[in-house]
Structure formats: C-alpha cells, structure tokens
C-alpha positions in Angstrom: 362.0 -52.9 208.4 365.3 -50.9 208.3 367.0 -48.4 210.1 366.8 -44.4 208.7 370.3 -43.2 207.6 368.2 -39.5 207.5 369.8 -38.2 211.3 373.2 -38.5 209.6 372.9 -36.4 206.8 374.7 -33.2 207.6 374.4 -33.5 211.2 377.6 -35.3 212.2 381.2 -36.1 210.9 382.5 -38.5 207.9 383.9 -40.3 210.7 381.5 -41.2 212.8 379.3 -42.2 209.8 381.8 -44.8 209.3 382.1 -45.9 212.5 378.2 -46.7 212.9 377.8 -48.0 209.5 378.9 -51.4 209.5 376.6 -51.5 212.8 373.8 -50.5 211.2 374.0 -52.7 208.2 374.5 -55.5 210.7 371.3 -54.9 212.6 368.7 -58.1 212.5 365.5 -58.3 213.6 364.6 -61.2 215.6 361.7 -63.6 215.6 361.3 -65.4 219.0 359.8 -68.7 217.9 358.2 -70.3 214.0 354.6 -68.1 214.8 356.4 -64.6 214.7 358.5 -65.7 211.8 355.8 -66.6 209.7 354.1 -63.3 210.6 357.3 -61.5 210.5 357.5 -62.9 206.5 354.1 -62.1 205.6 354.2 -58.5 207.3 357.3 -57.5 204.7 355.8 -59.5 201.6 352.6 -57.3 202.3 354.0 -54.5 202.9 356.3 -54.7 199.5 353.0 -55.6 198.0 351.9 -52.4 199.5 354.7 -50.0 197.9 353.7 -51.7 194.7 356.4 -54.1 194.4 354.7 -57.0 192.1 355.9 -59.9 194.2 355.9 -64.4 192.8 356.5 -67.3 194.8 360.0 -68.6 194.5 362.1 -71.9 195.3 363.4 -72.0 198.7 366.3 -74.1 200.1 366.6 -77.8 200.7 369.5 -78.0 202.7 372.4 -76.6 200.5 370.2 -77.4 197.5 367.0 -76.2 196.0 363.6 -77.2 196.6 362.8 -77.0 192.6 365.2 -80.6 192.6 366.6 -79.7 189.6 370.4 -81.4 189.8 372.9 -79.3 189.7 370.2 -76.1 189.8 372.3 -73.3 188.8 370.6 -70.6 191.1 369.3 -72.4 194.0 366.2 -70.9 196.4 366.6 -68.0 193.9 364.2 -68.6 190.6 360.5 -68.0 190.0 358.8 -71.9 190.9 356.3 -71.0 187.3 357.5 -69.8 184.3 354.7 -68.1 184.0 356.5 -65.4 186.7 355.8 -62.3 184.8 352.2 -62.3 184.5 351.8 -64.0 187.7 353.1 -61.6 189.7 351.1 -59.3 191.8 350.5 -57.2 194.4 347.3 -58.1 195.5 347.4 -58.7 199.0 345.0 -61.9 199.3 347.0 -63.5 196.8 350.2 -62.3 198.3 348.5 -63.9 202.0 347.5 -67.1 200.2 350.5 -67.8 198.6 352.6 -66.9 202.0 350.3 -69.4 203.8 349.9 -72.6 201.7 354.0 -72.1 200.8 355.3 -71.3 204.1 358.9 -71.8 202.8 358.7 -70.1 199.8 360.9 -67.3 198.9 359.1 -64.3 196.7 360.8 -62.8 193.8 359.4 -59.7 193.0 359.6 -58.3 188.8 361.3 -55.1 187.8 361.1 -53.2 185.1 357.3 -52.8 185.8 357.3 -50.3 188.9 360.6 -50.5 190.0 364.2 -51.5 188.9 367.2 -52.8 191.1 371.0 -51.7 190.7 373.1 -54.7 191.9 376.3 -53.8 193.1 379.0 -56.0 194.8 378.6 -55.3 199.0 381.7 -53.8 199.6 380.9 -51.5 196.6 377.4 -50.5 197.9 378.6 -50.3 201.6 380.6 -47.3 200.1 378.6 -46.2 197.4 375.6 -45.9 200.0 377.7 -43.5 203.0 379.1 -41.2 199.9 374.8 -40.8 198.6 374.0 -40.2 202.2 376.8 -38.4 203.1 375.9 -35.9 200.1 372.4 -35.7 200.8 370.6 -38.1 198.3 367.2 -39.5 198.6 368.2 -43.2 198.6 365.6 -45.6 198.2 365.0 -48.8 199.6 368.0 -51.0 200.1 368.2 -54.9 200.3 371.6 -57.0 201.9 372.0 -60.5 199.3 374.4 -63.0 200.8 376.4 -63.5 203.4 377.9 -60.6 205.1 381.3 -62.0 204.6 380.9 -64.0 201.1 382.4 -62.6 197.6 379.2 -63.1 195.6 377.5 -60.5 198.7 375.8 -57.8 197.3 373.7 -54.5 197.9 370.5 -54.1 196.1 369.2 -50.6 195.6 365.3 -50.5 194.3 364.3 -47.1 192.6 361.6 -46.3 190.1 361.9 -47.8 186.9 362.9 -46.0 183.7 359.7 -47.6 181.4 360.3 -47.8 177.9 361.6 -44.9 176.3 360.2 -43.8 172.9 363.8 -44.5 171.5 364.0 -48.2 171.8 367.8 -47.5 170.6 368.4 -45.6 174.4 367.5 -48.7 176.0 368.1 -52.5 176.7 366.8 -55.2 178.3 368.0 -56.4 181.5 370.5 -59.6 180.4 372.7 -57.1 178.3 373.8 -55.1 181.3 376.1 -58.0 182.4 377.6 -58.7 178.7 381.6 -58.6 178.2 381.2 -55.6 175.8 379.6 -53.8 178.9 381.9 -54.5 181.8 384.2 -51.6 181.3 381.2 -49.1 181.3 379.4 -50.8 184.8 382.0 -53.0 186.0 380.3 -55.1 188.9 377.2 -53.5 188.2 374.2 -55.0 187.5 370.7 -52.9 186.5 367.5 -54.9 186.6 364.9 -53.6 184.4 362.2 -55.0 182.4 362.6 -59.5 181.9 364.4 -59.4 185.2 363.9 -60.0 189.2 365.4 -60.1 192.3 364.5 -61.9 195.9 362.1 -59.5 197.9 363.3 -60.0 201.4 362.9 -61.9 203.5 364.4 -64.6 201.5 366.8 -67.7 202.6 369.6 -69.2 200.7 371.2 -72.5 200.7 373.9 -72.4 203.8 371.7 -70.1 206.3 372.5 -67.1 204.1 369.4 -64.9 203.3 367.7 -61.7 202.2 367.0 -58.7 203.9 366.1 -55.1 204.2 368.9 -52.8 205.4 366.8 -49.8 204.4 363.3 -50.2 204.1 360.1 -49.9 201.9 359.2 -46.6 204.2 361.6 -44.8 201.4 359.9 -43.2 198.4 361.7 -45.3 195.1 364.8 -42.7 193.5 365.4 -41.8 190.4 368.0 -44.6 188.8 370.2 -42.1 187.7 370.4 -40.0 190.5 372.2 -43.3 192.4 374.0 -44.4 188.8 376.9 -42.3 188.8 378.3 -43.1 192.6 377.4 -46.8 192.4 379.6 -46.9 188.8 382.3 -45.4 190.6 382.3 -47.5 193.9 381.8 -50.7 191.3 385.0 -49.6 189.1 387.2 -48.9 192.4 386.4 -52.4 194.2 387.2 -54.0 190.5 390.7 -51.9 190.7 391.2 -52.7 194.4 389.8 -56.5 194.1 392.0 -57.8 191.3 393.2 -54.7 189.1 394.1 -57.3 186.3 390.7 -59.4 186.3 388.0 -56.9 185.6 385.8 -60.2 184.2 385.7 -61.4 187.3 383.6 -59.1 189.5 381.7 -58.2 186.1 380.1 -61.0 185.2 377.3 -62.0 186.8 377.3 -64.5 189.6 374.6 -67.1 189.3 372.4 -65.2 187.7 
C-alpha cells in the first residue's frame, strides 16, 4: 500500500534521500490479470474503510470522458455519482464490498471534514514539502499521488485528522473558501479539504490512463494539520515563485475542482 520513508529519518544523508525519492514515489504495484485488480481495488477501499475513511461511489472514465455523460463534465471520473454523497458515505465494509462489486468501475470518493481532512498541494510542491517533513522527523500521514507524474494539474494529497468545528465559528471556514482570490497569497497552491469537501480514495482512474494512488499508505496514524501546514505553505509559495513569479493566480486557483 506504500512504501515506509521511517529508515530514512536520521539514518542517512540529504543526498541520498534525494536520490531514492523520485524512485520511491515512482513505485507501482502490479496486478497480473482483471481478477487481482478487482481484489487489488477492493483490498485498499476496505482497508480505507478500515482507518475510518467514510468512502462514496464515484464516476469513472469513459474513454477521455466521464461515465456520468454529462457534456462537457467539468471534473470527469472525479464527482460523487449521488448527490446525496455526504450522508451516503460510509465505512461499513459490506457496503463498501457491495458497492465495489455491482460497480466494478467505479471510482470512491471518500468525505473530509468528518474523520480526516486532505492538504492538496501541487506535486512538485509535495515531492519537496514531503523529504523536508521526513527529513526533520515528522509523523507524516498518509499520502496519495493525483495525476499524471509528469502533468501540471499533478498533485500530492496529504490526509491528517481533521480540525472539527471549533467553538469559534469565526477561526474557521468551509472547504470552497480555501481556494478564493483573497486567499491565494496566504496558501498559494494550497488547497485544505475540510468539512463539504472530498477527494478520490485511491485507487482511482482518470480520463487518459492517469489515476490515483497511495504513495504512503493507510498503515500511518492521520497528523495533526498543522503540524504538516507550515512546510507545505512554504513548498507551495516557492513552486508559485519558481513556476511563473508574475502569475501567482495561476497555480492558486483550483484546477477542476
């Protein structure tokens, strides 16, 4: 489900670290034939179900467009296929197995803001966001590639805990503010799903043989946001400044969302 960063942490140099992450984040696994996948898929959506990750059925691809047949969907493979998404979602493994079986293309979304929220950062971002939390010794949690490895909209998605809902409703804000114009310069790149949000639970496909899936897996115990917050802000504001240093809207707002 993901390879364990832990035998790097102080045990060998900045530059070998570098050297073996791109390998790592690289690293597949690999179904031999249509049985394994399917068991393959149903182990992780368990198993997310498992470390409490309330998990929906989702559209899936069509080719390079979306099984929901919407024309001109605007995220395709990558919404909830009810409305209904945030009461429906569960993680109750004989629904979880039911679903998985009579929808064996669906792609799950699973809800934040309930057990768990996700920082979204561009891939480049996280790639160097994630050696600098390792490097310094902090508990990262689970960690999810989006995209293709070599696509712009790519992007890292770190799960932690969720924050709840503070008793100062002024402290906090739902999730579609996060990715607002007034916000960019605070989280450029950044995006924090909390509570009215989701994200594709891996393993999830995309339109044009892209997909979803664990770098880091659900093994980890869920961080602390803030504990990750800081580092990922940085790592977000430095590929904005080495991207385009004169289009900061750019990386900020969200991509197909």
């Amino acid at each position: 489900m993901g390879a364990d960063f832990g035998r790097y942490r102080g045990t060998e140099s900045r530059q070998t670290v570098e050297s073996r992450l791109p390998q790592w984040l690289r690293r597949r696994p690999k179904a031999t034939d249509a049985d394994d996948l399917a068991e393959s898929r149903e182990a992780l959506l368990l198993a997310a179900a498992a470390a409490g990750l309330p998990l929906a059925p989702a559209a899936h691809p069509a080719g390079y467009r979306c099984s929901c047949e919407r024309v001109g969907c605007p995220t395709p493979a990558r919404h909830p296929v009810s409305f209904a998404w945030q009461t429906q979602s569960t993680t109750d493994a004989a629904q979880i197995k039911r679903w998985a079986e009579g929808q064996p293309q669906a792609n799950f979304i699973t809800a934040t803001g309930m057990v768990h929220d996700v920082l979204d950062v561009p891939l480049e971002a996280g790639r160097s966001a994630l050696e600098r939390l390792l490097e310094a010794g902090v508990d990262v949690g689970p960690v999810a590639e989006f995209g293709a490895s070599n696509g712009d909209d790519a992007r890292l998605l770190f799960f932690t805990a969720t924050r709840g809902t503070p008793d100062d409703e002024d402290e906090w804000w739902p999730c579609e503010l996060d990715c607002h114009p007034e916000t960019m310069d605070e989280h450029p790149g950044l995006r924090w799903h909390c509570r009215g949000s989701y994200v594709l639970v891996p393993p999830a496909k995309l339109p044009g043989e892209h997909g979803v899936s664990w770098v880091r897996g659900l093994e980890h115990p869920l961080p602390d946001p803030l504990t990750l917050l800081e580092t990922l802000t940085d790592a977000c504001a430095r590929y904005v400044g080495e991207d385009d240093p004169d289009d900061h809207h750019a990386v900020a707002w969200p991509l197909g969302r």
